[in-house]
C-alpha positions in Angstrom: -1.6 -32.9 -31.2 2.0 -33.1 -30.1 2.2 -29.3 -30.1 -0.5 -29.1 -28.1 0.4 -31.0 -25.6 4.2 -29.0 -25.6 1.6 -25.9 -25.2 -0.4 -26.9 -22.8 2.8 -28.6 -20.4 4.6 -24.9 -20.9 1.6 -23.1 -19.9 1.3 -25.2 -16.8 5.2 -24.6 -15.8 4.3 -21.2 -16.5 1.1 -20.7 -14.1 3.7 -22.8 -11.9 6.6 -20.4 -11.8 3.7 -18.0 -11.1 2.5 -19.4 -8.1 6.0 -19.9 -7.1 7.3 -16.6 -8.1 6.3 -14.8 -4.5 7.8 -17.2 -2.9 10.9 -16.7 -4.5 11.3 -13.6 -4.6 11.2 -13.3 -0.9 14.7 -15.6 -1.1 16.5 -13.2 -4.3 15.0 -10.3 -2.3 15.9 -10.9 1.3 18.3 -8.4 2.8 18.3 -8.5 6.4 20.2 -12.2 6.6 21.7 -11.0 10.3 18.8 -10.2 12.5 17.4 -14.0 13.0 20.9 -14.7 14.2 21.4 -11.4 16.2 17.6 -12.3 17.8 16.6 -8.9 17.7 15.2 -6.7 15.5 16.2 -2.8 15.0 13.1 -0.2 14.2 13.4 3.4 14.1 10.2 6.1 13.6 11.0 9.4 13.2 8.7 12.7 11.5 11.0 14.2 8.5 9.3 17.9 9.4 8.1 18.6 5.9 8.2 22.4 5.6 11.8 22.8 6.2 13.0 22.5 2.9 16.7 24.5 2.9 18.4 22.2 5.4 16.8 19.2 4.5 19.7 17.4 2.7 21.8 18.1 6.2 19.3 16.9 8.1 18.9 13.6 5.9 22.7 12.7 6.1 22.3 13.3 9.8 19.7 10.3 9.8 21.9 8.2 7.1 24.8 8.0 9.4 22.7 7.2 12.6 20.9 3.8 10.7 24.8 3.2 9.1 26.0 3.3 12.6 23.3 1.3 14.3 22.3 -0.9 10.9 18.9 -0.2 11.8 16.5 -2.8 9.6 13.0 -0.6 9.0 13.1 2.9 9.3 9.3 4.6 9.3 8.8 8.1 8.0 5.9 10.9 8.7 5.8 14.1 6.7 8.0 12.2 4.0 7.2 14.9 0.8 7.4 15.5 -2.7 6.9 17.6 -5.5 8.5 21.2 -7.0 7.4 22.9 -3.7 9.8 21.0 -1.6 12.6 20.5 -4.4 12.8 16.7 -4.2 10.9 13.8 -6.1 10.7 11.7 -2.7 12.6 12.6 0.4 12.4 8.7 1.1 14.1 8.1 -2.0 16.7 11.1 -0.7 17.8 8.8 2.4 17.4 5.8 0.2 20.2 7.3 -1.9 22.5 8.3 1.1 22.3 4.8 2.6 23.1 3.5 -0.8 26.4 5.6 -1.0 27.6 4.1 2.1 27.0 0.4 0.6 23.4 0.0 2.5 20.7 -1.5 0.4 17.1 -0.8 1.7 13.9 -0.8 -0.2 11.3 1.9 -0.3 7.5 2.3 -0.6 5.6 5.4 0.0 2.0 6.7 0.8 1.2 9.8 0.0 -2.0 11.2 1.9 -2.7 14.8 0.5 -1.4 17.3 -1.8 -1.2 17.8 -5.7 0.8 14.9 -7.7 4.3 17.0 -9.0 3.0 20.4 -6.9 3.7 19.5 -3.8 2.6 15.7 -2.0 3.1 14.2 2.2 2.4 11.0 3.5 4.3 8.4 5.3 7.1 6.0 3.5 9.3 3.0 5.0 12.9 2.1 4.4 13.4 -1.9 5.0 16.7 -3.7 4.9 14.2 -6.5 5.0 12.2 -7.8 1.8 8.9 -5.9 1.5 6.5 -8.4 0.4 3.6 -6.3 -0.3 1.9 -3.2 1.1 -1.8 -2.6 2.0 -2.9 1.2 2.9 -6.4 2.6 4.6 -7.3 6.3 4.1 -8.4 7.6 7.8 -11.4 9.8 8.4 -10.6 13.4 7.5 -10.3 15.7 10.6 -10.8 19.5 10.8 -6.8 20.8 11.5 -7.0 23.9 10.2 -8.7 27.3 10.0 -8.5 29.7 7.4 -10.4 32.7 6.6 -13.3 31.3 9.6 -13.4 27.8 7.8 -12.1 24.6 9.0 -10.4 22.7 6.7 -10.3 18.9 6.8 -7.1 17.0 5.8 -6.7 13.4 5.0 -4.4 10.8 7.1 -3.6 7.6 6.2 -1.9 4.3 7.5 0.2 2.1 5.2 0.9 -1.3 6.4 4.3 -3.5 4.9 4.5 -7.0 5.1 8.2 -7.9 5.2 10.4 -11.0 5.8 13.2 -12.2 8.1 15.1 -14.8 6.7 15.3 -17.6 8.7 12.8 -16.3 11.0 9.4 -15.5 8.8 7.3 -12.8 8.2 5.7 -9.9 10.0 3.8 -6.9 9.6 5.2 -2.5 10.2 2.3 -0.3 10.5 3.0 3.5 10.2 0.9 6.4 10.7 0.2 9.5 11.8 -2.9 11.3 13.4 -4.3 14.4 13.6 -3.0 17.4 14.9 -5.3 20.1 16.4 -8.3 18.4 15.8 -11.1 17.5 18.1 -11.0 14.4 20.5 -13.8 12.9 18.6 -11.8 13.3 15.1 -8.9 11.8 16.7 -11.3 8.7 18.3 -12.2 8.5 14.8 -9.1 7.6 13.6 -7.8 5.4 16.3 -10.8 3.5 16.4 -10.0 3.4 12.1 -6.7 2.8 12.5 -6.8 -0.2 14.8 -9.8 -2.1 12.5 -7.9 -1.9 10.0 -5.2 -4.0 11.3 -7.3 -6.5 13.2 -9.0 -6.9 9.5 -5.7 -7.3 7.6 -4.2 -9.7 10.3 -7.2 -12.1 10.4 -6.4 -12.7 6.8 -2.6 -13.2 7.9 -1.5 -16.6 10.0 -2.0 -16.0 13.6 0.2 -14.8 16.1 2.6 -12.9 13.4 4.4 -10.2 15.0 3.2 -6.6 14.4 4.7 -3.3 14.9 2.7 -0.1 14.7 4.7 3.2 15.1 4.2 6.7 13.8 3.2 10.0 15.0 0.2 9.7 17.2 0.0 13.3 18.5 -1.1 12.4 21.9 0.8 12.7 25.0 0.0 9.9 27.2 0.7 11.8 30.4 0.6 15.5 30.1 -2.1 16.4 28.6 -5.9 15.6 29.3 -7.4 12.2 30.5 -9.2 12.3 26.9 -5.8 11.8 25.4 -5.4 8.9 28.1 -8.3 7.0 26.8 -6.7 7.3 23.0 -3.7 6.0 24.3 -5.4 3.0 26.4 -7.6 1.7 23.2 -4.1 0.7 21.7 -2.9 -1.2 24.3 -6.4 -2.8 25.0 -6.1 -4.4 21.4 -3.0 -6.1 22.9 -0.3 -3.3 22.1 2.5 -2.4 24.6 4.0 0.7 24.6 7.7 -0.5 23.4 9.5 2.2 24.4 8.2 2.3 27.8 8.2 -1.3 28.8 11.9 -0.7 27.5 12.6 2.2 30.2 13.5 1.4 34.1 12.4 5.1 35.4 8.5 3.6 35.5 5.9 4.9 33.1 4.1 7.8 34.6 8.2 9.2 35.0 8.3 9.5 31.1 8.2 13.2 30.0 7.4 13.8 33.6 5.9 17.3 33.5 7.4 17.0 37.7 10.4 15.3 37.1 13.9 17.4 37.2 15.0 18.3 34.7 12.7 19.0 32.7 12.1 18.3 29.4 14.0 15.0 30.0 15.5 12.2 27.8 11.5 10.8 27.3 10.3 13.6 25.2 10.0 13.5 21.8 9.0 16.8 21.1 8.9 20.5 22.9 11.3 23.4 23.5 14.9 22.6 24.4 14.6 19.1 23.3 15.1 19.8 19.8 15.9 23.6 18.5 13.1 23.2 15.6 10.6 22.4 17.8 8.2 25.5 19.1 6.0 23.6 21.6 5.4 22.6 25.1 7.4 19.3 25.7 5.6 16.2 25.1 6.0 12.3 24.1 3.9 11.5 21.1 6.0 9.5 18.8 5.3 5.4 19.8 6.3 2.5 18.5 3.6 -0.2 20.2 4.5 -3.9 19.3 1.9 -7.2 19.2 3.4 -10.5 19.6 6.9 -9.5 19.3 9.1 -10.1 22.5 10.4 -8.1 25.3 11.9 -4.3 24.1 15.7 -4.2 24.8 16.9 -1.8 27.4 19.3 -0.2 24.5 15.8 1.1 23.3 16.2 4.7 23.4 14.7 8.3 22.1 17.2 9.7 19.4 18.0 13.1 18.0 17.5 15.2 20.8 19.5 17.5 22.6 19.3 15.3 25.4 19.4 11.8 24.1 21.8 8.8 25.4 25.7 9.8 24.4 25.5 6.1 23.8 22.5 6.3 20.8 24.8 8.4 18.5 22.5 10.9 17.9 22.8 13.1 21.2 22.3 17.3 20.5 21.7 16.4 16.5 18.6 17.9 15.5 16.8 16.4 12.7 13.4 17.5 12.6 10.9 19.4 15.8 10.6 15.8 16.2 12.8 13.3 18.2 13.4 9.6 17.1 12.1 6.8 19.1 14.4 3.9 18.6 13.7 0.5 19.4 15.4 -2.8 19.5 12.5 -5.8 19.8 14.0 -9.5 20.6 12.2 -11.6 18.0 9.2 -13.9 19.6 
């Protein structure tokens, strides 16, 4: 009887330490101790650009000494790869590893969309010098991006949502995506309208008012191209979304990317001719990084890795990817 009751008393520290053990592990995992004093968090979004394969290490150690520099807390990845194809196991776990030689400890998850497991694999990945709690990720509806032999082919997106921690401040969710290219306006409707249930599902089961960032490549250009693209852009922000980067900007937001403005491509873009030397098409801004319930964007916020970024960033005339980086820096609510 006496063992028993020794039994039963372990099992119930045990189911006890179990309950707890989340808990804890959000205080032995914690990372990011300075950004609830500092008031501000630091996010940066940028697309790896997965086929170029021979300069990729270069263009990693680029990126390593720009977060190094800036101590940038989450770092969101598009086109992150994988496999013998592309010569690397994880290209996340490639900037993990440079980060960690310069004494920075982040943690990683990855989401890969489409490809063959070993052969070749892309998706989206984050880098958090905050603790990752968990990780929740929705598989978009397929869109028709590209034609071969007369036959469209359909390829899968995804979005991968991270729940992470700020000591002293609490919790909060990163969601990061990217849409369609070259598909049809109804395709990329599609995946909006999936993209933004699947947060307002996840966050009802979350307490209220967290703060959420969403960031990725959304492959719409807000300004230049047609109004269609304007109403993809405008069902974001009507779920309560501001458009971070802008609301961080003083030239107004029909100036950003200004397809009128001199010169032209400006400092806005984050993608076209001139503005990065990988990049083969007509300038556009299509990287975001919308925020819910955060507070205001700092006016440090600034587009990254262009040939005409901010001296000030640290990453003027360094190309990484056909890409630019949108970086922002979000006062905590």
């Amino acid at each position: 009887m006496l063992m028993r009751i020794k039994l039963h008393g372990a099992a119930v520290g045990l189911a006890a330490l179990l309950l707890l053990l989340p808990y804890a592990n959000t205080a032995w995992g914690a990372r990011c101790d300075d950004v609830a004093s500092r008031g501000y968090l630091r996010i940066l979004t940028i697309n790896l650009l997965a086929p170029e394969i021979d300069d990729r290490d270069r263009r990693l150690g680029i990126i390593a000494n720009f977060i190094a520099k800036k101590t940038v807390d989450v770092i969101i990845m598009q086109e992150v790869v994988s496999g013998f194809l592309v010569d690397t196991d994880n290209s996340v776990a490639d900037l993990q590893d440079k980060l960690a030689d310069k004494g920075l400890d982040y943690e990683r998850r990855t989401e890969f969309e489409a490809g063959v497991p070993g052969l070749l694999e892309i998706g989206n990945g984050i880098l958090s010098r905050c603790h990752i709690l968990f990780e929740l990720s929705k598989r978009l509806p397929a869109a028709s991006e590209i034609e071969i032999l007369g036959l469209d082919i359909t390829l899968p997106r995804n979005v991968h949502m991270t729940r992470l921690e700020i000591p002293g401040f609490g919790r909060f969710s990163v969601y990061n995506t990217h849409l369609c290219a070259g598909c049809s306006f109804s395709e990329h409707w599609e995946q909006v309208e999936a993209l933004l249930a699947f947060v307002n599902k996840t966050e009802q089961s979350l307490p209220p008012d967290d703060p959420i960032m969403l960031g990725g490549d959304f492959n719409m250009d807000r300004f230049r191209q047609s109004p269609r693209e304007v109403r993809l852009y405008r069902l974001i922000v009507n779920q309560g979304f501001a458009d971070a980067y802008a609301e961080a900007q003083t030239v107004g937001l029909g100036k950003l990317c200004d397809p009128d403005g001199l010169p032209f491509p400006d400092e806005h873009c984050t993608i076209g001719e001139d503005v990065t030397e990988l990049s083969n098409s007509s300038p556009k801004r299509i990287d975001y990084i919308f925020k819910r319930d955060f507070g205001s964007a700092r006016a440090s916020t600034n587009v990254v890795f262009n040939s005409l970024a901010d001296p000030r960033s640290g990453a003027a005339g360094k190309t990484v990817s056909d890409h630019a980086g949108v970086h922002l820096r979000a006062n905590l609510p």
